[in-house]
Z-matrix of the N, CA and C atoms (Angstrom, degrees):
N
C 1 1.442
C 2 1.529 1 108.95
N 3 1.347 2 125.67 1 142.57
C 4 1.321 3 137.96 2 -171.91
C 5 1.687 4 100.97 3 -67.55
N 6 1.293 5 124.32 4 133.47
C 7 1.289 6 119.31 5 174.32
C 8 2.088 7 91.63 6 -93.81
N 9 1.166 8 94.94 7 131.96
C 10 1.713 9 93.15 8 165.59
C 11 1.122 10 123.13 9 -115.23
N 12 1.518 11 109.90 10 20.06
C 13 1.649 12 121.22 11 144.08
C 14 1.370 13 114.46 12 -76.14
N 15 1.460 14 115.49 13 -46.14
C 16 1.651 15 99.72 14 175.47
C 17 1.203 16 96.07 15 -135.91
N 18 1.812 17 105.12 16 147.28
C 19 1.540 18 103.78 17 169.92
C 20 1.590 19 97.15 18 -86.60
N 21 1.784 20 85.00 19 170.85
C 22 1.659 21 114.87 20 -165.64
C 23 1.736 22 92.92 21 -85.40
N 24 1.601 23 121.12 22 -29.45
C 25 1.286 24 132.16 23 163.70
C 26 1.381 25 121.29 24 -30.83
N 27 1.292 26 127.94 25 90.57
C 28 1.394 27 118.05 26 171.34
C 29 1.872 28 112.66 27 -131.32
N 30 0.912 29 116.42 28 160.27
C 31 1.438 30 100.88 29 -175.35
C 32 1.540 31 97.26 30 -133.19
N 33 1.838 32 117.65 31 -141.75
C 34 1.610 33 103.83 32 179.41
C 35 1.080 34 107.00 33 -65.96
N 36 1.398 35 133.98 34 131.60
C 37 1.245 36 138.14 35 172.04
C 38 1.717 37 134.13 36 50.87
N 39 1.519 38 103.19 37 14.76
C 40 1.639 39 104.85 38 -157.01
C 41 1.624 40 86.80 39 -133.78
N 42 1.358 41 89.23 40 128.60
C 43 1.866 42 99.31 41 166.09
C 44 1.318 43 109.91 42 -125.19
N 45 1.436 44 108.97 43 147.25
C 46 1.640 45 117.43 44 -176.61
C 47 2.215 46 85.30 45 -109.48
N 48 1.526 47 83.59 46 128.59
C 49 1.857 48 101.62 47 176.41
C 50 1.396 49 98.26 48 -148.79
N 51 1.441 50 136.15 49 150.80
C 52 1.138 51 144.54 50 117.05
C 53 0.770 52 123.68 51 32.80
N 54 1.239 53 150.46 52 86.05
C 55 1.961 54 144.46 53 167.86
C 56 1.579 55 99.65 54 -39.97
N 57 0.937 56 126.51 55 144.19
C 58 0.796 57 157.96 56 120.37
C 59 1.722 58 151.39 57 -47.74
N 60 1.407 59 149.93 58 119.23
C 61 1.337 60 118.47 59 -166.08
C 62 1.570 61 108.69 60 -76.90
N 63 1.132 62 131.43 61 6.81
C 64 1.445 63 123.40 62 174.37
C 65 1.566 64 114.28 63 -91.61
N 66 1.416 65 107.72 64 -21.26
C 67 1.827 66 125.52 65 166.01
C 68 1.893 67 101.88 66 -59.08
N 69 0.790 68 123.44 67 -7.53
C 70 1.663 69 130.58 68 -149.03
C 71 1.592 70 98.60 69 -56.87
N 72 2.039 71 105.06 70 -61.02
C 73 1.633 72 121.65 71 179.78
C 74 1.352 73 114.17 72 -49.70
N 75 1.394 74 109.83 73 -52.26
C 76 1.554 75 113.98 74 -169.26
C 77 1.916 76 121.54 75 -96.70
N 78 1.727 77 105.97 76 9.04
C 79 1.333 78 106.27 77 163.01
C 80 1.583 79 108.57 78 -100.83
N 81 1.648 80 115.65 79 -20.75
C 82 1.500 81 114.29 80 170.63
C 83 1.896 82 92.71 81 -68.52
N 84 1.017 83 128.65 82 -100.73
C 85 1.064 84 142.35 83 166.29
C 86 1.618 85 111.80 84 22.07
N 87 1.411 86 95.58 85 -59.80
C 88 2.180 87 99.45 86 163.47
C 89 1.202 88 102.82 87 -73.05
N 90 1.905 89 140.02 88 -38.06
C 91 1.124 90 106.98 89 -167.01
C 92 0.768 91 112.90 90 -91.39
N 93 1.427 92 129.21 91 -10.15
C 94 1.660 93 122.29 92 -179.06
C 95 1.755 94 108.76 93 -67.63
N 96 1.342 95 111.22 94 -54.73
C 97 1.568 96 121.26 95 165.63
C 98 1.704 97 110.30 96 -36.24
N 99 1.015 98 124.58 97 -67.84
C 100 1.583 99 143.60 98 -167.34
C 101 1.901 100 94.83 99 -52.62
N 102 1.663 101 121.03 100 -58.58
C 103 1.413 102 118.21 101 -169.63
C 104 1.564 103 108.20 102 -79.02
N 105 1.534 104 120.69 103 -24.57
C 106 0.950 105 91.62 104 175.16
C 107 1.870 106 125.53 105 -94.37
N 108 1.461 107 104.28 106 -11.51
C 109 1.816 108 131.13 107 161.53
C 110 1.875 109 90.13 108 -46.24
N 111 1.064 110 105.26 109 -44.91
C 112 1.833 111 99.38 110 -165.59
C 113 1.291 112 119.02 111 -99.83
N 114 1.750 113 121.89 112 -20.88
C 115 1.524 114 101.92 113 179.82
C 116 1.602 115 90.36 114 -130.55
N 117 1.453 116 100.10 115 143.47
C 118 1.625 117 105.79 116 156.47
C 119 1.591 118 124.83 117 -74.05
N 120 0.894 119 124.12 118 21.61
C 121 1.533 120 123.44 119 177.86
C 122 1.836 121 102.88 120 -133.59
N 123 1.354 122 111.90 121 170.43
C 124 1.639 123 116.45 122 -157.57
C 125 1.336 124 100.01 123 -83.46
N 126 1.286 125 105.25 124 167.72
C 127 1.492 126 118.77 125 166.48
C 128 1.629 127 108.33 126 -98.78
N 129 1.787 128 114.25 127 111.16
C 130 1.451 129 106.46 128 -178.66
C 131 1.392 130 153.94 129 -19.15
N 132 1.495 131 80.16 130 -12.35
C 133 2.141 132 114.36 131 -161.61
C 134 1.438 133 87.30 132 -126.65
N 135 1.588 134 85.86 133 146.03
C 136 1.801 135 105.62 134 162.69
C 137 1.912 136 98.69 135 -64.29
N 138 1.445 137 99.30 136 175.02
C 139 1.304 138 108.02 137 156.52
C 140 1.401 139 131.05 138 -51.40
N 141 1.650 140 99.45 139 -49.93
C 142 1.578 141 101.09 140 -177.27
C 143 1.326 142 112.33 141 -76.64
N 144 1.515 143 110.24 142 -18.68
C 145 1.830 144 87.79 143 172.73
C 146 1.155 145 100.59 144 -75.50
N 147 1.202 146 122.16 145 -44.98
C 148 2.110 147 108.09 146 176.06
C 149 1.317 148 107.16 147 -12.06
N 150 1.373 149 106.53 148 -65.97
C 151 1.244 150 119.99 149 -132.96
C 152 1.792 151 88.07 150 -88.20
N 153 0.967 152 137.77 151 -61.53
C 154 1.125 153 142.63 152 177.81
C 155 2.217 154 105.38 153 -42.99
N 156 1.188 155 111.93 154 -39.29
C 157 1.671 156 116.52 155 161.80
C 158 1.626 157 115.54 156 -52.79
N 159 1.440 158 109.36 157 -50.20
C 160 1.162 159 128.99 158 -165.92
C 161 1.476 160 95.07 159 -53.84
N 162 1.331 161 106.16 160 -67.58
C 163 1.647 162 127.96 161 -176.56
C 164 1.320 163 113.69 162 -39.72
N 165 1.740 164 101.26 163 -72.64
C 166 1.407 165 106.82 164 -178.52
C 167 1.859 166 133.59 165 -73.96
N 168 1.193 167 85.56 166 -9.31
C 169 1.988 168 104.67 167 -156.62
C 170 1.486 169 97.83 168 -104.68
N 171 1.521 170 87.93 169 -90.62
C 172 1.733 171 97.86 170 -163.02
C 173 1.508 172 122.01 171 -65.59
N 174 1.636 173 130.74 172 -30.38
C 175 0.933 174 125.68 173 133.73
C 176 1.375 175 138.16 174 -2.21
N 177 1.515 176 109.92 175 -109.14
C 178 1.364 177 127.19 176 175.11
C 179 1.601 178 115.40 177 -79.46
N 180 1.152 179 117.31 178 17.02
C 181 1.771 180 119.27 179 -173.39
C 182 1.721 181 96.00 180 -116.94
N 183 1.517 182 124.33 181 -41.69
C 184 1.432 183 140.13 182 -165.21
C 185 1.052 184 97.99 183 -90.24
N 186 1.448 185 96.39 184 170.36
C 187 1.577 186 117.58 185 153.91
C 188 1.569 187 115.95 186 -101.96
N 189 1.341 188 109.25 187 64.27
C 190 1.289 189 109.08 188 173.18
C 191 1.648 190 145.63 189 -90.27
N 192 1.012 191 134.66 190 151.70
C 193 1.441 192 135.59 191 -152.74
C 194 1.332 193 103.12 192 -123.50
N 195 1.289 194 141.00 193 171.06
C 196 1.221 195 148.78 194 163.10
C 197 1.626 196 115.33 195 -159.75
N 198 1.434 197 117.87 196 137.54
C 199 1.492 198 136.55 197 -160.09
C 200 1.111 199 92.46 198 -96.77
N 201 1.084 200 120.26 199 120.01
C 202 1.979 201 136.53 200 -178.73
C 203 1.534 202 98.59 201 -121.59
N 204 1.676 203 96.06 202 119.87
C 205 1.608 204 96.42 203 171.19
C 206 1.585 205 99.72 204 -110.10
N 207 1.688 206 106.50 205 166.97
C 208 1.388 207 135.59 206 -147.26
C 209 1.819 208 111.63 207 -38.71
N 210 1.694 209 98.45 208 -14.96
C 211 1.503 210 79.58 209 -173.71
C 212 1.692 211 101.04 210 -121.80
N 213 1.393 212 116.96 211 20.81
C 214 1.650 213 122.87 212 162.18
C 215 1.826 214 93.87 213 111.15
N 216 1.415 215 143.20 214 -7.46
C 217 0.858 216 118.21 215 -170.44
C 218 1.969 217 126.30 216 -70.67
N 219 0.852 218 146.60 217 133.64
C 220 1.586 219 112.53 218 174.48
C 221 1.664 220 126.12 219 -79.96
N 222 1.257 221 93.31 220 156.28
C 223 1.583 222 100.58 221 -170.90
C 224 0.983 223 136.41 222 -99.33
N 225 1.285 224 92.36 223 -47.66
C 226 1.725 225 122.35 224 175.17
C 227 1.664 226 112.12 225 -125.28
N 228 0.948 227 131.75 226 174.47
C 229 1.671 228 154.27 227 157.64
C 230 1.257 229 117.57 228 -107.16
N 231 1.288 230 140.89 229 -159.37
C 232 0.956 231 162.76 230 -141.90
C 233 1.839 232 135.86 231 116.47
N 234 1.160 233 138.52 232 130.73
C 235 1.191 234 117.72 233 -155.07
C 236 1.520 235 93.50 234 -169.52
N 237 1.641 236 104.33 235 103.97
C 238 1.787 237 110.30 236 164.77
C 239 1.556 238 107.14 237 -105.74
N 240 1.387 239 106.06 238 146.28
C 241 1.609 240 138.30 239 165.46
C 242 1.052 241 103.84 240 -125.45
N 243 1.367 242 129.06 241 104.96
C 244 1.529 243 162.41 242 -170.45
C 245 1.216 244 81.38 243 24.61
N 246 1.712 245 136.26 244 -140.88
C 247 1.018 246 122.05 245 -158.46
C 248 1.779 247 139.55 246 -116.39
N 249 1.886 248 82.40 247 56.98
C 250 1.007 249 100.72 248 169.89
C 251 1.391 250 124.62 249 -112.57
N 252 1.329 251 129.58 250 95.28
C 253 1.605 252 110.77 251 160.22
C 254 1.414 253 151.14 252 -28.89
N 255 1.078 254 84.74 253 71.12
C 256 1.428 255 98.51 254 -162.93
C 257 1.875 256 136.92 255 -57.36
N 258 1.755 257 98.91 256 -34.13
C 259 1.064 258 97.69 257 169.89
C 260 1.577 259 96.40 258 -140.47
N 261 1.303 260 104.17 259 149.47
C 262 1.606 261 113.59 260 149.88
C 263 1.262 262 127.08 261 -165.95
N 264 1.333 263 118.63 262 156.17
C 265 1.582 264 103.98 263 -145.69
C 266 1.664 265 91.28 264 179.44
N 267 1.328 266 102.89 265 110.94
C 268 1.809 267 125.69 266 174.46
C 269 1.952 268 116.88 267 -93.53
N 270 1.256 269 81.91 268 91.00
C 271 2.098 270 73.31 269 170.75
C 272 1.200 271 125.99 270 -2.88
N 273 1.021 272 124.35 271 159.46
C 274 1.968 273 131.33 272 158.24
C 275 1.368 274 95.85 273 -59.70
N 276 1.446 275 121.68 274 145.75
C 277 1.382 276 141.97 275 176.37
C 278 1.353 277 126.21 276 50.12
N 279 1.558 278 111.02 277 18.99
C 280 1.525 279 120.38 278 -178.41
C 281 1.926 280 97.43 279 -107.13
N 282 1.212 281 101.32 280 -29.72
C 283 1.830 282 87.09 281 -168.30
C 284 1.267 283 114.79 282 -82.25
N 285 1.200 284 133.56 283 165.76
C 286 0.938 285 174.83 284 14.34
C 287 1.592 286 102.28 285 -117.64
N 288 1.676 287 120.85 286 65.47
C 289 0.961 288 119.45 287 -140.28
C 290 1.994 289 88.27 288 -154.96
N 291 1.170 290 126.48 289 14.19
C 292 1.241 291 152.34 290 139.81
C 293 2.042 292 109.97 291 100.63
N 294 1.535 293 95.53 292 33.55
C 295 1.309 294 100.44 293 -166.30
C 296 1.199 295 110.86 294 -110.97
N 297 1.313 296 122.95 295 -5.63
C 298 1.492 297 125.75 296 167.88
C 299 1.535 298 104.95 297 -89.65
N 300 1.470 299 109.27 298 -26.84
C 301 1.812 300 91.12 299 -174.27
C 302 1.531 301 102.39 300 -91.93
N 303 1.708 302 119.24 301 1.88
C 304 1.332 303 123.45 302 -173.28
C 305 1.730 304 89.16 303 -82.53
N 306 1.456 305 136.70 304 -57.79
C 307 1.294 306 147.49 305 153.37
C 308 1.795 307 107.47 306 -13.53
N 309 1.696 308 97.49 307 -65.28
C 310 1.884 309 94.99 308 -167.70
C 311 1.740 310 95.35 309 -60.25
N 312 1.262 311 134.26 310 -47.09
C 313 1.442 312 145.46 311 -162.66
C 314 1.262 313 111.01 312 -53.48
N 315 1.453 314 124.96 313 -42.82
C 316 1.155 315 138.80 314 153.63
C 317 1.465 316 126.94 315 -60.45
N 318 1.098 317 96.39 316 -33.01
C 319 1.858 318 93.61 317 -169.40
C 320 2.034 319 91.49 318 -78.84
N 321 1.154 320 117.66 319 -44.69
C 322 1.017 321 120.95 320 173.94
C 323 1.645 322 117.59 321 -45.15
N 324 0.847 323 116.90 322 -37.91
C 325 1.446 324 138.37 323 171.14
C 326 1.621 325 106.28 324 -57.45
N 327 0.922 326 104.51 325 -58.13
C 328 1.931 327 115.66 326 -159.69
C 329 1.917 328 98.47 327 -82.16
N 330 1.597 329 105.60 328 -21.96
C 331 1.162 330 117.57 329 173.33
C 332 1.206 331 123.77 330 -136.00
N 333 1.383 332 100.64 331 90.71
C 334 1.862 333 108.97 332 -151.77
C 335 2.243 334 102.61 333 -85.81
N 336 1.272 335 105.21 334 -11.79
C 337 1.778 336 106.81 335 -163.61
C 338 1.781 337 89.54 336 -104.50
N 339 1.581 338 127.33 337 -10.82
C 340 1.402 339 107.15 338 162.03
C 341 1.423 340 84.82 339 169.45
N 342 1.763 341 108.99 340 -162.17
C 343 1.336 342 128.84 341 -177.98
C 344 1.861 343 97.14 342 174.32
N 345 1.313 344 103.80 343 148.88
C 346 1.209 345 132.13 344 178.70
C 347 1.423 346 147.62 345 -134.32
N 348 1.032 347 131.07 346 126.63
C 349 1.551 348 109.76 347 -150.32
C 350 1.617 349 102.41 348 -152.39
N 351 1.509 350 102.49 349 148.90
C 352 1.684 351 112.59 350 159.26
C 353 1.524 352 122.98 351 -95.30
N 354 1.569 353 110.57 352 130.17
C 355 1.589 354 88.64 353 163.31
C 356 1.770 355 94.95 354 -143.44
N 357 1.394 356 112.53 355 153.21
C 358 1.355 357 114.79 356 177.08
C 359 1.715 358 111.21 357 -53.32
N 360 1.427 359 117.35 358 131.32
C 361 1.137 360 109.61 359 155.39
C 362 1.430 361 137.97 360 -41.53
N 363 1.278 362 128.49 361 -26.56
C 364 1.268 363 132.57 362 177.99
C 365 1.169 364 106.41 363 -67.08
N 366 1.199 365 129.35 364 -50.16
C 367 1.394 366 129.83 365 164.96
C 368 1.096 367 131.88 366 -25.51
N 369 1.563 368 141.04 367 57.95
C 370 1.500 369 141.05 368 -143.70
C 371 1.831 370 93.04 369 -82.80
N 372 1.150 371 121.12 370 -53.68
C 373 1.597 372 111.15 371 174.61
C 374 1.214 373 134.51 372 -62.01
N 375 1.511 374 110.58 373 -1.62
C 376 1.189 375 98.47 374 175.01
C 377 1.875 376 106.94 375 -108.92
N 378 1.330 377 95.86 376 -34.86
C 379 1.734 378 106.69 377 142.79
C 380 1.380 379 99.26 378 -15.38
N 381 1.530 380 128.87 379 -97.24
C 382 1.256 381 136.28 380 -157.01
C 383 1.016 382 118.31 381 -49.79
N 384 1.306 383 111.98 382 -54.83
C 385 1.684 384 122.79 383 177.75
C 386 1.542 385 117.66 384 -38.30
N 387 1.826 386 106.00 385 -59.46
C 388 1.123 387 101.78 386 173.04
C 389 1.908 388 129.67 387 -71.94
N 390 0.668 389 112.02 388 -13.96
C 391 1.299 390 124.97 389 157.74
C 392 1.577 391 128.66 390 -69.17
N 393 0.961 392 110.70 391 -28.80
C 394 1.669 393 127.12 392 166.17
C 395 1.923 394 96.67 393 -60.60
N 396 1.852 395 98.74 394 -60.74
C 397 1.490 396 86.92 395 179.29
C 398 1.492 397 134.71 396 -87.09
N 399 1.351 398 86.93 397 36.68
C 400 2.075 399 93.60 398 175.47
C 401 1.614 400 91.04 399 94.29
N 402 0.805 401 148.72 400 -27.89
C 403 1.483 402 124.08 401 -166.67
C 404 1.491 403 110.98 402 -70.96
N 405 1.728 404 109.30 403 141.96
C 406 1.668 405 99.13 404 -143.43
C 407 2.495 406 68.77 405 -130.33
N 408 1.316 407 58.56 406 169.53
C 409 2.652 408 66.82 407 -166.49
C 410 1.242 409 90.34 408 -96.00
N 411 0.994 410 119.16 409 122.82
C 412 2.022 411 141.50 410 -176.93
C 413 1.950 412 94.14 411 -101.36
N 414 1.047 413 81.62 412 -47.63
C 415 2.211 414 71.78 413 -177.04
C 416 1.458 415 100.11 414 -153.67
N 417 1.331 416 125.32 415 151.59
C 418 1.680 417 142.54 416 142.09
C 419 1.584 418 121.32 417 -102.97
N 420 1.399 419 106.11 418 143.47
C 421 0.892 420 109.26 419 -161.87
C 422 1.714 421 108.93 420 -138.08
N 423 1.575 422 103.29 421 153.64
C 424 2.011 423 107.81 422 -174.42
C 425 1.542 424 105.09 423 -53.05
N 426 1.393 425 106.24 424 -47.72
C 427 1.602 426 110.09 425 -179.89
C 428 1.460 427 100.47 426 139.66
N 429 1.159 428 117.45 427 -21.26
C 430 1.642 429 110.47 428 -170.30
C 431 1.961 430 106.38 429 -68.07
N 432 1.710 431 99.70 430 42.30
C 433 1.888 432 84.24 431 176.22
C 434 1.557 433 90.15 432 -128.07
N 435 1.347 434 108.03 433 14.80
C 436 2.043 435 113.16 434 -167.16
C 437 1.459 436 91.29 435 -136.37
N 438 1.668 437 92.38 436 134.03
C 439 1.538 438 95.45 437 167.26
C 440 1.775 439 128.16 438 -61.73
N 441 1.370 440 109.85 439 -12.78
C 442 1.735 441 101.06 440 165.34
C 443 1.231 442 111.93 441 -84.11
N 444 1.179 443 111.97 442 0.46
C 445 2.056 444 97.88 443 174.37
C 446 1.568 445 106.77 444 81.75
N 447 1.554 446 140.04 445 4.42
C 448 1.427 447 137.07 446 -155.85
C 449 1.355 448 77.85 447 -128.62
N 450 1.982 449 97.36 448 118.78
C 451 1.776 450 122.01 449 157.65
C 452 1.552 451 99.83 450 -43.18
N 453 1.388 452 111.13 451 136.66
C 454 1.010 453 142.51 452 177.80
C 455 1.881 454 118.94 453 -117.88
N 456 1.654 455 110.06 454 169.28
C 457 1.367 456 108.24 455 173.94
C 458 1.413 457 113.53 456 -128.70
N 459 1.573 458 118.86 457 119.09
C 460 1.751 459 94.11 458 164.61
C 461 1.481 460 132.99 459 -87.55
N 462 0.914 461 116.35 460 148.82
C 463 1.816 462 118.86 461 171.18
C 464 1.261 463 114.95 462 -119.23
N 465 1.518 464 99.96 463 149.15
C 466 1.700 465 106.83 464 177.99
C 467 1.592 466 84.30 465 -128.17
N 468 1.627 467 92.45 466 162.48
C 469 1.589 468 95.37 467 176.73
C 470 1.830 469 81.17 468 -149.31
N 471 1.121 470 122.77 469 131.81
C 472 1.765 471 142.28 470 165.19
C 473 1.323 472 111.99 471 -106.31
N 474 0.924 473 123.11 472 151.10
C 475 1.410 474 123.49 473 168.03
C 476 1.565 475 111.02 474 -74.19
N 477 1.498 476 119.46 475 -176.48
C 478 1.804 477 101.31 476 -147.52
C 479 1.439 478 84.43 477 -97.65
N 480 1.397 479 139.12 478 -26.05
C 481 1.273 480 150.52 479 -157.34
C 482 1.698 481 89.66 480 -72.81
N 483 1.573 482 128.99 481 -52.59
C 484 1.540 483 121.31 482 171.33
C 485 1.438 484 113.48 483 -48.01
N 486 1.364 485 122.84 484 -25.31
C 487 1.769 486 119.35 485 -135.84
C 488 1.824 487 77.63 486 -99.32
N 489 1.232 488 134.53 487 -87.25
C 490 1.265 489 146.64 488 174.02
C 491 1.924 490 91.94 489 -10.79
């Protein structure tokens, strides 16, 4: 039986498990690094509300995961609300390094009838990425549905057995 406290997924040295509330410092800490490494424009929130969301919200409110490499640091995030993917987000100098599609592989797993997701249009790599794994763009948008104000894209991805 699948434990969905920890996946069986591990690669060199990196396991995807369960956040934890003691992960709280060092998954704000990657995402704050990771959004601002990726977009030139602000994040709506100071840091400390990040960090204070992270803590109080996405944590213990989600179903969130975090990528721990060999010596405990985290790497990545991940974060479903029923079946939306809600967050994900790879450190500086960890991506393209097979841990976000180890993240999509899983989420797919835990949500086998679909998954759905936002990501800013500007974002051309993550564009790709998700598109590599089947996620196909259902709508774009000006931006006025995200607190930074930056048009965005959604994706759904179904399994092929829904799509037929």
């Amino acid at each position: 039986m699948h434990d969905q406290k920890q996946s069986r997924m591990r690669g060199p040295g990196i396991v995807l498990r369960r956040a934890a509330p003691d992960d709280a410092p060092m998954v704000s800490g990657m995402f704050l690094a990771s959004f601002k490494a990726t977009y030139d424009f602000p994040l709506a929130h100071t840091d400390e509300e990040v960090r204070g969301w992270i803590r109080d919200d996405l944590i213990p409110a989600k179903e969130t995961w975090v990528a721990v490499d060999g010596v405990g640091a985290v790497i990545g995030v991940m974060a479903l609300d029923g079946d939306d993917l809600a967050q994900l987000y790879i450190a500086p100098g960890w991506t393209g390094r097979g841990i976000g599609s180890r993240f999509v592989e899983l989420a797919k797993r835990l949500r086998p009838t679909g998954l759905s997701l936002f990501t800013f249009q500007v974002n051309r790599g993550a564009r790709r990425f998700y598109e590599r794994h089947g996620f196909i763009v259902v709508d774009e948008n000006d931006g006025l549905r995200n607190e930074e104000r930056q048009p965005d894209v959604r994706y759904e991805w179904c399994p092929e057995a829904r799509r037929a």
